[in-house]
C-alpha positions in Angstrom: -24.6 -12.0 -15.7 -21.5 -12.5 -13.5 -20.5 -9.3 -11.5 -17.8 -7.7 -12.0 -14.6 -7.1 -9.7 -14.3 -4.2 -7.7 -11.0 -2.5 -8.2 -9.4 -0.1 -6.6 -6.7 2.6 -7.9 -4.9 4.7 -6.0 -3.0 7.7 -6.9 -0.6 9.8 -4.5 -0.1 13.8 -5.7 2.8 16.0 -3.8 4.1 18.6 -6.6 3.3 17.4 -9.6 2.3 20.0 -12.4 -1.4 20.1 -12.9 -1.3 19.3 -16.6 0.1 15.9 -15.5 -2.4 15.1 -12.7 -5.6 16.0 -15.0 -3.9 14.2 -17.6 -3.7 11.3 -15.0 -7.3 11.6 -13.7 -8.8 11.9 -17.0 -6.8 8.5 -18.0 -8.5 6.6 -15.1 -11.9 8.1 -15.3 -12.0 7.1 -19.3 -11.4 3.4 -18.5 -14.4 1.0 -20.3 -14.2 -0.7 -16.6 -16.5 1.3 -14.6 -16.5 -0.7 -11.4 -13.6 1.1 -9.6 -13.0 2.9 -6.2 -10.7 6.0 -6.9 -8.6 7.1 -4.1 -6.6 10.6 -4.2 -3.8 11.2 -2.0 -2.7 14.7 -1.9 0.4 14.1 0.2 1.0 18.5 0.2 -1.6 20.5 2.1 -0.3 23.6 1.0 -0.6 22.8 -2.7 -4.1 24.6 -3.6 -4.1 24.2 -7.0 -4.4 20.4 -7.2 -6.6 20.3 -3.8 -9.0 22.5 -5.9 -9.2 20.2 -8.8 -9.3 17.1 -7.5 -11.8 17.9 -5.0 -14.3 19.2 -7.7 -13.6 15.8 -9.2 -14.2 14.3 -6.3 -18.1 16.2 -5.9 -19.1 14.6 -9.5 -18.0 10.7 -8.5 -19.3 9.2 -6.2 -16.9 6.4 -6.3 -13.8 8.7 -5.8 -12.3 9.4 -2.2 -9.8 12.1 -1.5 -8.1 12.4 1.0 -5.4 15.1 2.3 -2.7 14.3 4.6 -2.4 17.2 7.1 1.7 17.1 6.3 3.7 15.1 4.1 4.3 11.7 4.7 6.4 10.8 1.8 5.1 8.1 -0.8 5.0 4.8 1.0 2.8 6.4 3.9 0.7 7.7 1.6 0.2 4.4 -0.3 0.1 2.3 3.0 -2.8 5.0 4.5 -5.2 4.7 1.1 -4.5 1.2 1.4 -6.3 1.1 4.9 -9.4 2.8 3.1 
């Protein structure tokens, strides 16, 4: 059986409602292609609500990495630093 390719999604929060983002993170955790690396990008500290969320998300996969930037960099940053991961 060939292996298959590892891919990687990346999604950048700032603002967004929360309805959206667990709409968002339920859509990528439903895939049928289970061989991905999740990265979160919560480009606003401050915002407590999604942190919260996303973080428990992050404690039940072990294939998703969140990280918070400690201000806001603005979307290309953001996207250039999960990148790097």
């Amino acid at each position: 059986m060939e292996k298959e390719e590892l891919v990687s999604v990346i999604m950048c929060f700032y603002n967004e409602p929360i309805r959206y983002v667990s709409k968002s993170v339920e859509s990528v955790l439903a895939q049928t292609y289970k061989n991905l690396d999740i990265i979160f990008i919560l480009d606003n500290p401050q915002n407590k609500i999604i942190y919260n969320f996303l973080k428990k998300i992050e404690q039940e996969n072990n294939n998703i990495v969140l990280v918070v930037n400690e201000s806001n960099l603005g979307l290309v940053k953001s996207l250039n630093k999960a990148l790097q991961l």
